[in-house]
C-alpha positions as CSV (number, residue, x, y, z in Angstrom):
1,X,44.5,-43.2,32.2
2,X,47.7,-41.6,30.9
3,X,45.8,-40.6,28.0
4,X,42.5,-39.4,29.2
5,X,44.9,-36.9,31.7
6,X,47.2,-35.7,28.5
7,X,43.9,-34.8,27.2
8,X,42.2,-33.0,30.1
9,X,45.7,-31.2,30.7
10,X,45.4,-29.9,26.5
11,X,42.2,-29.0,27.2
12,X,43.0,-27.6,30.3
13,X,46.1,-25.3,28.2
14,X,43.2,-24.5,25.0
15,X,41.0,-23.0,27.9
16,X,43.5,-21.3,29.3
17,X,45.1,-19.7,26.4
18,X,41.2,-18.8,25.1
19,X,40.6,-17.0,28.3
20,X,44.3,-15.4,28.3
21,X,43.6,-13.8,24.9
22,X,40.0,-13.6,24.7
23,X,38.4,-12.8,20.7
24,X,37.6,-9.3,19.6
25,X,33.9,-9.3,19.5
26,X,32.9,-7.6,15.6
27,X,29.8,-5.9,15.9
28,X,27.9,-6.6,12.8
29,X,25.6,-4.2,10.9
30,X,22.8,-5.0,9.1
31,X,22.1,-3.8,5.1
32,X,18.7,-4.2,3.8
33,X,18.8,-3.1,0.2
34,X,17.9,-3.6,-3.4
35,X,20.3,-4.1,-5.9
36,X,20.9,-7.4,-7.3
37,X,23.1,-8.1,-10.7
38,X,26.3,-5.9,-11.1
39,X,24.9,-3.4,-9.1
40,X,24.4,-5.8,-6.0
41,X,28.2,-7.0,-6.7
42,X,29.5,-2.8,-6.2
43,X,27.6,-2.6,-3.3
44,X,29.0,-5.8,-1.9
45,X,32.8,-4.7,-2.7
46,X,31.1,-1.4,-0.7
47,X,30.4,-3.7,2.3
48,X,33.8,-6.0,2.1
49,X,36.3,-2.8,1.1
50,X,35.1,-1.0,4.6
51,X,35.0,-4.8,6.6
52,X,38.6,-5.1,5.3
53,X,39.7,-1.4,6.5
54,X,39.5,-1.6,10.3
55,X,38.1,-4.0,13.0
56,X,35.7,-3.1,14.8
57,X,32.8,-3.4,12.6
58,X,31.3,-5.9,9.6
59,X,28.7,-4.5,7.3
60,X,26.5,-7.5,6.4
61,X,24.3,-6.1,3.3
62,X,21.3,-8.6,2.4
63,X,19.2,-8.2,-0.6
64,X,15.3,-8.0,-0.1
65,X,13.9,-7.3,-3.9
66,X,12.9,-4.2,-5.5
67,X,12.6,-1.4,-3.7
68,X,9.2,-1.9,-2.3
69,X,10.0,-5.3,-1.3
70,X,12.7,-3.8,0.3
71,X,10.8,-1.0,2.4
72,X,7.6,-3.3,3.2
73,X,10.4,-5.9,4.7
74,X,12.2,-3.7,6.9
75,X,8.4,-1.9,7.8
76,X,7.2,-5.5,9.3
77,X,11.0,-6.2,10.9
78,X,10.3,-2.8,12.5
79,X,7.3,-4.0,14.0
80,X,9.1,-7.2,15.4
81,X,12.0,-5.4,16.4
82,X,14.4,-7.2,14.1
83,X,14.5,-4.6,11.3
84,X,18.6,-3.8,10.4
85,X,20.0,-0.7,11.3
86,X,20.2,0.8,7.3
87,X,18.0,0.2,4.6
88,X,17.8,1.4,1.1
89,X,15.0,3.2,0.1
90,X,14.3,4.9,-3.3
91,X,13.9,8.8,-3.4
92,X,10.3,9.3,-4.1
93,X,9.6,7.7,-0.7
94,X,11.2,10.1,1.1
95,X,7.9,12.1,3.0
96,X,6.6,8.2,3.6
97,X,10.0,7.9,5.6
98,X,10.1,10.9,6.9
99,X,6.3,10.3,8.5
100,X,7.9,7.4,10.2
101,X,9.3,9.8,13.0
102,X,9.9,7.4,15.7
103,X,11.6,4.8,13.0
104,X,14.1,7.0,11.6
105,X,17.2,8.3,12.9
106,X,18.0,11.2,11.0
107,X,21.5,11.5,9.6
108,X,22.5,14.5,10.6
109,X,21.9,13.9,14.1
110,X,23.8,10.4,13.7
111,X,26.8,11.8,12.6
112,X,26.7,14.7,15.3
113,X,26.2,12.1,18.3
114,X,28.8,9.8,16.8
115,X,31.2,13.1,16.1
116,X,32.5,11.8,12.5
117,X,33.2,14.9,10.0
118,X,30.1,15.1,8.2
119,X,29.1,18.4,6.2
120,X,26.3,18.5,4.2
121,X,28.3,21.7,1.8
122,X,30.8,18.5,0.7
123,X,27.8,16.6,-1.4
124,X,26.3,18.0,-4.5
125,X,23.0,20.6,-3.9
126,X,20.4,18.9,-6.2
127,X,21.8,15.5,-4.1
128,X,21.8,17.1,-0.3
129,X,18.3,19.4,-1.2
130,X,16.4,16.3,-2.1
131,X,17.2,14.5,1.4
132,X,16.9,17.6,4.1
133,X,14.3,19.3,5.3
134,X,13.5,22.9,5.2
135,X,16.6,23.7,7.4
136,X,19.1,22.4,5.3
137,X,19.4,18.8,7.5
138,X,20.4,15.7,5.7
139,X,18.1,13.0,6.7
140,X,19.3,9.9,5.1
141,X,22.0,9.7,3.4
142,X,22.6,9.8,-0.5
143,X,24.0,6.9,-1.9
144,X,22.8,5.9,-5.9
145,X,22.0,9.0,-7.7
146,X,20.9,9.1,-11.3
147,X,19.3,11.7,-13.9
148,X,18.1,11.3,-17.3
149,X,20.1,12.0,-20.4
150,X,19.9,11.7,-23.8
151,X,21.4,8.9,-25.2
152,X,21.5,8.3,-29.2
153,X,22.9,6.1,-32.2
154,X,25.7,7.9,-34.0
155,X,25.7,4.9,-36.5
156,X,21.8,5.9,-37.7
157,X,22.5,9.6,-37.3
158,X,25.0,8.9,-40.3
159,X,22.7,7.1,-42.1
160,X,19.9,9.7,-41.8
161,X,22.0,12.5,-42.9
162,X,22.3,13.5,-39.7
163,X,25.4,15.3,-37.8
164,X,26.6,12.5,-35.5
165,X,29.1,14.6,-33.2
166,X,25.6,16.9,-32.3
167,X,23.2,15.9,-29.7
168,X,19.6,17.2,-30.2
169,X,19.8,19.7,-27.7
170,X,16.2,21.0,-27.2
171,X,12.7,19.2,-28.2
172,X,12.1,20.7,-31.4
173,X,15.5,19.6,-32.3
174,X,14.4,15.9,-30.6
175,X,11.4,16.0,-33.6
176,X,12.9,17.2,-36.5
177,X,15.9,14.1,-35.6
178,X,13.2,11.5,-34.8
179,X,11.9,12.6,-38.5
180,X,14.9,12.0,-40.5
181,X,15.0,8.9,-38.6
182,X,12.1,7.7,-39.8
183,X,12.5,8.7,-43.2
184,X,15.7,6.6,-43.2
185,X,13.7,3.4,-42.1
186,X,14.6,3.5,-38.2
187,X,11.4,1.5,-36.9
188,X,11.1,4.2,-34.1
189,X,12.5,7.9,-33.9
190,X,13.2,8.2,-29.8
191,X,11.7,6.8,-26.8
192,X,12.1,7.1,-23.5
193,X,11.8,5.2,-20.3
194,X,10.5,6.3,-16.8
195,X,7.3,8.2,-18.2
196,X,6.5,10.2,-15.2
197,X,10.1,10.5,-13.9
198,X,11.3,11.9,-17.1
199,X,8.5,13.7,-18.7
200,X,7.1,15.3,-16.1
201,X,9.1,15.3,-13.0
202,X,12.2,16.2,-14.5
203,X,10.2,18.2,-17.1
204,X,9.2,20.6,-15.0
205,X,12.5,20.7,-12.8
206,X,14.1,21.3,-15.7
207,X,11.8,24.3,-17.0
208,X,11.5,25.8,-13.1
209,X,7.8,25.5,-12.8
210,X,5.9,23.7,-10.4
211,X,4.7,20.3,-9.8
212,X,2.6,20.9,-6.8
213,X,2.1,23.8,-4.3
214,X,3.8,23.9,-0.8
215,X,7.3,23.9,-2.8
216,X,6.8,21.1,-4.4
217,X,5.6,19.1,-0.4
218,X,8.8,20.5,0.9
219,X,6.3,23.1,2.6
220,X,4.2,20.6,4.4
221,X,1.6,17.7,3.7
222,X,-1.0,20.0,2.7
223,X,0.5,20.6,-1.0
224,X,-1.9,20.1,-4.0
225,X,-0.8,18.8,-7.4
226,X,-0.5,21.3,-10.0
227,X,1.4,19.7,-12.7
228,X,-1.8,20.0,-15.0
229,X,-0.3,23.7,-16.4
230,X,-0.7,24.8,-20.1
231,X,3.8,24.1,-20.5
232,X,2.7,20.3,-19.8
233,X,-0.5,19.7,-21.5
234,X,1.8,21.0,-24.7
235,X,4.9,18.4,-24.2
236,X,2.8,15.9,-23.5
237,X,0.1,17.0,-26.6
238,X,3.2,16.7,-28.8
239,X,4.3,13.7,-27.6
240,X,1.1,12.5,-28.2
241,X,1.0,13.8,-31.8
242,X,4.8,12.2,-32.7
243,X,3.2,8.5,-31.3
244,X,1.3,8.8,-34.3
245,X,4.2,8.8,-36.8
246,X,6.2,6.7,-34.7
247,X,8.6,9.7,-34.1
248,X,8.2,9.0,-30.7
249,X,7.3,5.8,-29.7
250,X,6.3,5.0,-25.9
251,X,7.7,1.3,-25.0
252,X,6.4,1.4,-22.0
253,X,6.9,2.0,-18.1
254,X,9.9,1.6,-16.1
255,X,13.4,0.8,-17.9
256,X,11.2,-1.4,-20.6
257,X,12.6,1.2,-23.6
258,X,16.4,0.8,-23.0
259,X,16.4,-2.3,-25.1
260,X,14.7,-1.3,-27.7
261,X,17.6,1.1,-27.9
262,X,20.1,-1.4,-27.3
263,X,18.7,-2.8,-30.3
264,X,19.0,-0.3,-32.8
265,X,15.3,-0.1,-32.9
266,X,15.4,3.5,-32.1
267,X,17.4,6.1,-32.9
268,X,17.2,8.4,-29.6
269,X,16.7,7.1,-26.1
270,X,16.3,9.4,-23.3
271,X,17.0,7.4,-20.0
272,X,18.5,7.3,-16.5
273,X,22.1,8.2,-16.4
274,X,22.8,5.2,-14.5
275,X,22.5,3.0,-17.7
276,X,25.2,4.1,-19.3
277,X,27.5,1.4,-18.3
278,X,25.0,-0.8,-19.6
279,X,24.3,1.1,-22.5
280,X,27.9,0.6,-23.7
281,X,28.5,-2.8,-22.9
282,X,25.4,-4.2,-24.7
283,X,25.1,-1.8,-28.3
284,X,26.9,-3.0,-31.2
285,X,26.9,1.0,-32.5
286,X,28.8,4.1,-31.3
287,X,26.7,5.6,-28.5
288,X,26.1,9.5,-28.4
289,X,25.1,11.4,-25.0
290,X,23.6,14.7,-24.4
291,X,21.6,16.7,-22.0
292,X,17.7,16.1,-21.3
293,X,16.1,18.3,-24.1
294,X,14.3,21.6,-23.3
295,X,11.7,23.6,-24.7
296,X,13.7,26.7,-25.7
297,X,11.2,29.5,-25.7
298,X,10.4,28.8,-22.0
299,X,12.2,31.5,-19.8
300,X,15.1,30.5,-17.9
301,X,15.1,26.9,-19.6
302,X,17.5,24.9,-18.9
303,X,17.2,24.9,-15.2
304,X,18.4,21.5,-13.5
305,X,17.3,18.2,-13.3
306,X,16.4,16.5,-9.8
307,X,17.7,13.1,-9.1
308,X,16.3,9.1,-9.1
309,X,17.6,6.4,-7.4
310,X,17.8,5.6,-3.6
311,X,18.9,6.5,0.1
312,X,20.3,4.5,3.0
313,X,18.0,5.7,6.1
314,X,19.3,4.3,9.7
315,X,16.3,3.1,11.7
316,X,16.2,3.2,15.5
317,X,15.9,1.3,18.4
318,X,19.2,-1.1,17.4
319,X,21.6,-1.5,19.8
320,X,23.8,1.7,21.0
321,X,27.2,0.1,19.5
322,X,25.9,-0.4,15.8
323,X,25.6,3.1,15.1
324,X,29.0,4.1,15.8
325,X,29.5,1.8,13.0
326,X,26.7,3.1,10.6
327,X,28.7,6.6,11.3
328,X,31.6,5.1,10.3
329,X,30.3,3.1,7.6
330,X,29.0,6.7,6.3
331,X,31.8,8.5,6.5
332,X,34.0,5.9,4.8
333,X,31.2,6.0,1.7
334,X,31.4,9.9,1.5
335,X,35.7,9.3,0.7
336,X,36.5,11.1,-2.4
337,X,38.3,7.8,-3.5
338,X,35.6,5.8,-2.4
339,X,32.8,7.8,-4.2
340,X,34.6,8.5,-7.2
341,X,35.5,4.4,-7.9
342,X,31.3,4.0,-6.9
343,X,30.5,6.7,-10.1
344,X,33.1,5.0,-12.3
345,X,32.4,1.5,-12.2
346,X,28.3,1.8,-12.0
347,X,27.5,5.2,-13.7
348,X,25.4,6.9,-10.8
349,X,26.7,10.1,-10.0
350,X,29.2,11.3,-7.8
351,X,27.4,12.7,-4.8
352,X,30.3,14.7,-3.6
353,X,31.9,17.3,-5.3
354,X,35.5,15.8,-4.4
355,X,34.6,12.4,-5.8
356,X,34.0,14.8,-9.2
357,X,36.5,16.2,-9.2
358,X,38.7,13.1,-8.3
359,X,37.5,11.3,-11.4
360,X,37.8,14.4,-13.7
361,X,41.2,14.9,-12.6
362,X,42.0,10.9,-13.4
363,X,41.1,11.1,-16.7
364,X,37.9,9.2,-16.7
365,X,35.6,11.9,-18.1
366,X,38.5,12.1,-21.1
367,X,38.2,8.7,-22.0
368,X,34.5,8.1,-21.1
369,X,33.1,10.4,-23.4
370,X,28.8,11.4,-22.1
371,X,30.1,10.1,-18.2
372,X,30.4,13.9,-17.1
373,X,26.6,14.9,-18.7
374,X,24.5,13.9,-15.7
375,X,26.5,16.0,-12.9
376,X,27.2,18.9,-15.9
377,X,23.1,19.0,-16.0
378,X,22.5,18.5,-12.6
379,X,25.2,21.5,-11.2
380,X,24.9,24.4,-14.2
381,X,22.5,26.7,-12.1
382,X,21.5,26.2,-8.3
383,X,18.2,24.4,-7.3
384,X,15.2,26.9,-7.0
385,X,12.0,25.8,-5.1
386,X,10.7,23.8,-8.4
387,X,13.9,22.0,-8.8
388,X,15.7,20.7,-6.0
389,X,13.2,17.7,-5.5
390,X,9.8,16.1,-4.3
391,X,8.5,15.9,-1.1
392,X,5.2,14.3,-1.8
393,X,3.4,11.6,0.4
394,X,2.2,8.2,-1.2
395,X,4.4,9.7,-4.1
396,X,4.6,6.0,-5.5
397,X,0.7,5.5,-5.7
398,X,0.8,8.7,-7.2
399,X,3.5,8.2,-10.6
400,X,1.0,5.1,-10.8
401,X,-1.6,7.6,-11.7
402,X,0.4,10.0,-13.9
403,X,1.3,7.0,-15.8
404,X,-1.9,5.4,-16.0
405,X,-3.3,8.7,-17.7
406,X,-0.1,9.1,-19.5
407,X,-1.2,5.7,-21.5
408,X,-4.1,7.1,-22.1
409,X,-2.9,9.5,-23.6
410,X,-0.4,8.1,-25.9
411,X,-3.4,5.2,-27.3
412,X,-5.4,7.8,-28.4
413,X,-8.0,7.8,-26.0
414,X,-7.7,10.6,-24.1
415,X,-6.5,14.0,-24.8
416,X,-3.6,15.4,-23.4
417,X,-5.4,17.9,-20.8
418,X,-8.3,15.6,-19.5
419,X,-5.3,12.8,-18.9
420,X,-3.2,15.3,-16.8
421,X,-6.4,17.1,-15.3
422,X,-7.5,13.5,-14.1
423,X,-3.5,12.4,-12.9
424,X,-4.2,15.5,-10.9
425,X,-7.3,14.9,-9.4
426,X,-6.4,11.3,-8.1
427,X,-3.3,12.3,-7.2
428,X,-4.4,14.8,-4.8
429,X,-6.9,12.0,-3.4
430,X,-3.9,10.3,-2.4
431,X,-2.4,13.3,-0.8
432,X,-5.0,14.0,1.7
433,X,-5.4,10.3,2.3
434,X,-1.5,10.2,2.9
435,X,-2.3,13.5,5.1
436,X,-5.1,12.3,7.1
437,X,-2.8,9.1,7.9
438,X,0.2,11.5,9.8
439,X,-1.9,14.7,11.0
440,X,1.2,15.4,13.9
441,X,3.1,16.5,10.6
């Protein structure tokens, strides 16, 4: 009996003490998103870095596959009500998000009912333009930026007689390179990944004109394709007409033609900016970088290229208390500090101009030679209406299309005008459908 009351009376004194002293509840936060490897690794240290600075709040980041495994999982959470308050979603989704009115809580408005410092002037234009609407509001906000450079092989640029401290700087110069290549016995002259991305989003960004009407969707959902224009047909015609010669080589879509320069197999590579890391870790020859090439008798060429990669977008109907935390969360990512070790250690860009200039001023640009290209390209002139970005719905479905035609093209089977005439016309068939589907917009 002695024993059985010692033990009621410890009990008795763990009970009490619990009750005297009761646990901080943590509200956790919920991370759908898509990056798994390395990448999935920064963003974790994103997630435990902010856990670890105050206690309040845990950021619990989950990986659900590629992007559109990603945005189809939180779509049917959303419809059980167990979708987490952020998730990652790739730029070119952006009007598809944006249609989702009741499911989104726009940034800006976040950070204005939580009252955290938030100002759109602090992140990069051709970052901030590509995520607001008309007004200048951020709707989600930035957080993996990339654009494509031009990435080459200084070891078969000596080999070919060519100048290995010069980057090709415009697409004639691209050619005559890839030809000397060639001639030198490199089994491809230069390739690139991303085929619509690249050679005709960023194309055109990059040369100021067009891709559709309604600046570019940014006008509303009644904008039709235009991208079929005579400046087009020609770069992709000569593209085209290199494939032959194996001057240009197409490897395929998505990142499928970084390897093939990691290999030595070609002797140009024009890519997302975001590979560099990976670029440089995995080629046994000294790596070159410049700017995406131009054509240079196009007026006002260079312009600025628009950005790839992803978004976080908060989604409503959580409870009250998480968002606090999401604003938090937020404002912790847009630190200088923080966004400048994110840049470094991944090679996306710095969204802020403070986190650029953090990492110039450290040195990092000095002893990462081609790591300053991307924002260089993206911030020499200011975003017009053709390049700050997309606003296209079904935009997805419709870089399928481009790249379906694109193929044609490049095997010889059609020309370079009916491909892009026919990208065109089914693209716009997935406009209006994409229309039809959200006519309160």
């Amino acid at each position: 009996m002695r024993r059985v009351r010692t033990l009621l009376l410890l009990a008795a004194g763990i009970l009490a003490s619990g009750f005297a002293s009761p646990a901080h509840a943590v509200t956790e936060i919920h991370w759908w998103h898509a990056m798994s490897g390395q990448l999935g690794k920064h963003l974790e240290k994103l997630a435990a870095d902010f856990n670890a600075a105050q206690t309040e709040f845990r950021i619990v980041p989950a990986y659900k596959g590629n992007y559109t495994e990603t945005v189809t999982a939180s779509i049917f959470a959303f419809r059980s009500r167990s979708q987490p308050a952020i998730v990652q979603v790739n730029e070119i989704a952006t009007a598809t998000m944006m249609a989702a009115r009741g499911a989104i809580y726009p940034v800006f408005e976040l950070m204005r009912d939580q009252t955290e410092d938030f100002s759109p002037n602090a992140y990069l234009p051709a970052v901030t333009g590509y995520y607001s609407d008309v007004a200048g509001n951020m709707l989600s906000f930035p957080f993996n930026a990339s654009t494509p450079i031009l990435y080459y092989n200084k070891d078969l640029f000596r080999a070919a007689g060519l100048d290995p401290a010069k980057a090709p700087r415009t697409w004639p110069e691209v050619g005559a390179a890839a030809k000397k290549l060639r001639a030198a016995g490199a089994p491809c002259g230069f390739t690139t990944s991303w085929p619509s991305w690249i050679n005709v989003e960023n194309f055109s960004a990059f040369h100021n004109v067009p891709i559709s009407t309604s600046s570019n969707g940014f006008g509303g959902l009644d904008a039709e394709l235009t991208f079929n224009n005579a400046l087009l047909v020609r770069h992709i015609g000569q593209l085209a007409e290199w494939q032959a010669a194996k001057v240009y080589d197409y490897s395929g879509r998505g990142p499928s033609a970084e390897p093939r320069f990691q290999k030595g197999e070609c002797g140009i590579f024009i890519g997302s900016s975001a590979t560099r890391a990976d670029i440089k870790a995995n080629s046994k020859f000294e790596v070159g970088y410049g700017m995406l090439p131009y054509w240079p008798d196009v007026a006002g060429a260079p312009q600025n290229t628009i950005i790839g990669g992803a978004t976080l977008w908060v989604l409503r109907d959580r409870p009250r208390g998480e968002y606090a935390g999401v604003a938090k969360f937020f404002a912790f990512l847009s630190r200088p500090e923080v966004q400048a070790a994110w840049h470094q250690n991944t090679g996306y860009l710095p969204v802020t101009r403070a986190a650029y200039e953090l990492t110039r001023s450290q040195g990092f640009y000095d002893r990462n030679p081609g790591a300053s290209i991307a924002t260089e390209q993206m911030t020499m002139k200011s975003p017009t209406v053709n390049s700050r970005g997309l606003r296209l719905g079904s935009f997805v479905l419709v870089r399928d299309a481009i790249e379906d035609e694109l193929e044609f093209v490049f095997s010889g089977k059609k020309s370079a005008k009916a491909a892009l005439d026919a990208a065109v016309e089914r693209g716009n068939r997935l406009l209006r459908q994409f229309e039809r589907a959200n006519p309160d917009r």
